[in-house]
N, C-alpha and C positions, 0 to 999 in steps of 0.2 A: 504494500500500500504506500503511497506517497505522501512522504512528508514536507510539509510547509518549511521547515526549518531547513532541509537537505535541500529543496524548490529552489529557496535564496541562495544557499552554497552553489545552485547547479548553474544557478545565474549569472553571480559573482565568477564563476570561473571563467563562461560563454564572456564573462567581460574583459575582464584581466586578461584572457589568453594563457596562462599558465597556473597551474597549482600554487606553487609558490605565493606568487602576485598575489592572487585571491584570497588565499590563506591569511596571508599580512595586511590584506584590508578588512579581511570579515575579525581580525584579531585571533583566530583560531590554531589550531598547531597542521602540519600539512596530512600527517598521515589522517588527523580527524576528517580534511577535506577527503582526501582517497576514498574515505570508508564512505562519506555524502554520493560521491559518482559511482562507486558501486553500488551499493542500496538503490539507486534513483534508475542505473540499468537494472539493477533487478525487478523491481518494480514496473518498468515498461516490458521487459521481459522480453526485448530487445535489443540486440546490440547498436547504439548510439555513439561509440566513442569508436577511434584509431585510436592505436597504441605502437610506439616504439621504444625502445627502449628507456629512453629518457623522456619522453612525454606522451601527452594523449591530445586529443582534440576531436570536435563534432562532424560525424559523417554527417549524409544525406539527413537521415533517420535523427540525428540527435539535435538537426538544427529544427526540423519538426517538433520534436520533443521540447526546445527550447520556447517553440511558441506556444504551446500547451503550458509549460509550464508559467510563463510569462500571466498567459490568462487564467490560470487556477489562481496567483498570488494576487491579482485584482479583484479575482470574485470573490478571491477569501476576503479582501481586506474591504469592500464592497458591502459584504457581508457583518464585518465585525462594526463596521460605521451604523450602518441601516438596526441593528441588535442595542447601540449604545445611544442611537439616536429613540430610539424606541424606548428604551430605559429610563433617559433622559426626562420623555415628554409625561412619562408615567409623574416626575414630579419637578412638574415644569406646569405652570396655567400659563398660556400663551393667547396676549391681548394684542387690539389690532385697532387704532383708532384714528378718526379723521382728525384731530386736535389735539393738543398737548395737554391742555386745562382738566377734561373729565380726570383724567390720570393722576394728575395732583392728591386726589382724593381720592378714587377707587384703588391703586395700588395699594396705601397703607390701611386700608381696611381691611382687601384682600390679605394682606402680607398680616394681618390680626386674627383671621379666621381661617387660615392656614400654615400655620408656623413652619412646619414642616416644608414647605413646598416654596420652590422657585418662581421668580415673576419676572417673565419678559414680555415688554412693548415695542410696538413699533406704530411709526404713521405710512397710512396710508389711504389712498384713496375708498372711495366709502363701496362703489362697487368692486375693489377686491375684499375689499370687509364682508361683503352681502355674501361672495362667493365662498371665500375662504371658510367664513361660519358655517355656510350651510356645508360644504365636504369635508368641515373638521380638522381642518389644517390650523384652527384657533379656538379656543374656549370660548373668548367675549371679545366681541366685536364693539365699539361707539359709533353710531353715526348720526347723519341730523334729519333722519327725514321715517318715518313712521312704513312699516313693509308688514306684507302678507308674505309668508313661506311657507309650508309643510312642512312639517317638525321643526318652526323657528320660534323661541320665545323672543317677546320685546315689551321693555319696561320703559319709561318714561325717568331717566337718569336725574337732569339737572338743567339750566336753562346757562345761558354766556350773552351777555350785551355788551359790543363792542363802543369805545370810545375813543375818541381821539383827545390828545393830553398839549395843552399851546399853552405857548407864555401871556402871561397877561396884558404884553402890550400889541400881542397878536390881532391884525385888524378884523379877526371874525369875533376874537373876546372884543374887543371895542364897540362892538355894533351890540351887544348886548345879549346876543344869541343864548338862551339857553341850552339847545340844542342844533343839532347839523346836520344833511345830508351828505352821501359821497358828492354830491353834485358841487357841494358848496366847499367841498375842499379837495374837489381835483383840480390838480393844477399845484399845488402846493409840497412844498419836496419833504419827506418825512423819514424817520428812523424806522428801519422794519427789523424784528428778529426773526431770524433763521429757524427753520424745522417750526413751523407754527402750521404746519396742516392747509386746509384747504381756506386757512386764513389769507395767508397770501397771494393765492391765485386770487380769490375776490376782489382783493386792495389793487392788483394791477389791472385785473374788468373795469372796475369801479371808478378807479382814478386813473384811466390814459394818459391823462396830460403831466401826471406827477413822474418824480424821479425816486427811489426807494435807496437809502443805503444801509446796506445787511449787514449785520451784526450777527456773527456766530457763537460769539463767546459773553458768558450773562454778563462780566463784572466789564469789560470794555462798552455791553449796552450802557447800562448802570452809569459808568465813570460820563459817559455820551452826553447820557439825562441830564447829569450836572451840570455838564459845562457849556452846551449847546443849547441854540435856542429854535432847532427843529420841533418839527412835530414828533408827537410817536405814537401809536394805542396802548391801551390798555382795555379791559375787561371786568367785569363783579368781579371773576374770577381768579385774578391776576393778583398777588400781594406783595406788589416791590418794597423797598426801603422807604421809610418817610421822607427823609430827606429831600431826594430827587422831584416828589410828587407837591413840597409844600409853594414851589415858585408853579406851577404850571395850574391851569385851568382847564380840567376833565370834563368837555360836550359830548355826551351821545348821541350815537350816531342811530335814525330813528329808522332809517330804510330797512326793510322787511330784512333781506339777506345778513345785514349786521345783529338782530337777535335771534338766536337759535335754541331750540331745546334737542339734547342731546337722549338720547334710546339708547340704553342695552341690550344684543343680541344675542342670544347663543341655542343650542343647540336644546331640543324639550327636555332631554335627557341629564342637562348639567344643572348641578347642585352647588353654582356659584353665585348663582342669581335664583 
């Protein structure tokens, strides 16, 4: 029968070119190599190698044998991945969500009535969210819009109203505006942060005429707020530093698409929701 461990010896040699060589890289001593290339012919139960006195090498037969074995040592390792990924998911809840914000708060709940268990997020779009839920490829889904499925549950999560955050001598604060459409602040160039979900496609729909500079890292956003007198949003949701937030003047934003209520999805069968 073939072994996995003589497979890589049988390999290592077909690379090296000599005993020796492969010996000295697999770390092993040479006769152990020997005893690897016999076993591995006996086991195909064909002769694979030329032999002369001083060395061997792959006939017709062995360099066949070499691709066989090439692809037994992908299916094994194929195999031992897909067995540890399986493993893995058994204590693994894997979330999938349009927005950063639900997460704030569902994660360390989850993470309270699951001790045990791992929590991985990701964002993404709401139709791989719909998909992924319903084939299982994720626990809980977040999205913003209310679906009928066959074995899909959905709860009514939490609601996010976007705003926009301007300095007080801002000529939209000066007109007295308590509130704002996208209309009435596109065109105006503003702070955006990075991985904020389908927030951001909105903000570039919505505001064509504006210029957006991305911030990927919070404490550079943060340092920004302070010292610059752009725009930026915020949310209910959002709980920056005082600091930052006591110079600026927070208008929400009243256009339908800037408040959303967010639904949990998953599958009838899960006990996480």
């Amino acid at each position: 029968m073939l072994n996995l461990e003589e497979l890589k010896h049988f390999i290592a040699f077909a690379e090296y070119g000599t005993l020796s060589k492969a010996a000295e890289q697999l770390h092993i001593s040479q006769p152990t190599l020997t005893r690897s290339m016999q076993n591995i012919e006996m086991a195909f139960d064909v002769p694979i190698f030329e032999r002369s006195k001083n060395r061997i090498w792959l006939n017709d037969t062995g360099k066949l044998a070499l691709e066989q074995a090439r692809r037994l040592l992908d299916t094994a390792d194929d195999s031992i991945k897909i067995v540890r990924a399986y493993h893995k998911s058994l204590k693994t809840i894997r979330i999938e969500s349009c927005a950063p914000a639900p997460l704030w708060t569902l994660i360390p709940v989850l993470s309270d009535k699951n001790p045990s268990m791992s929590i991985t997020s990701e964002l993404v779009d709401m139709e791989k969210i719909i998909k992924d839920t319903i084939c299982g490829d994720t626990e809980l889904g977040i999205i913003t819009k209310e679906i009928k499925e066959e074995g899909i549950r959905i709860n009514k999560y939490c609601e996010e109203h976007l705003s926009i955050c301007l300095p007080p001598d801002h000529p939209i604060v000066q007109t007295g505006k308590k509130e704002v459409t996208f209309e009435d602040i596109n065109g105006y160039n503003c702070l955006l942060r990075s991985e904020i979900g389908f927030w951001a496609e909105l903000c570039y729909e919505k505001m064509p005429a504006s210029r957006f500079l991305i911030q990927k890292d919070n404490f550079s956003f943060e340092e920004l707020v302070r010292s610059t007198t752009l725009p930026y949003f915020t949310t209910n949701l959002v709980r920056y530093a005082q600091e930052p937030m006591k110079a600026a003047v927070a208008l929400p934003i009243i256009d339908t698409e800037a408040n959303v209520t967010y639904y949990l999805i998953a599958k009838q069968t899960s006990h996480y929701f």
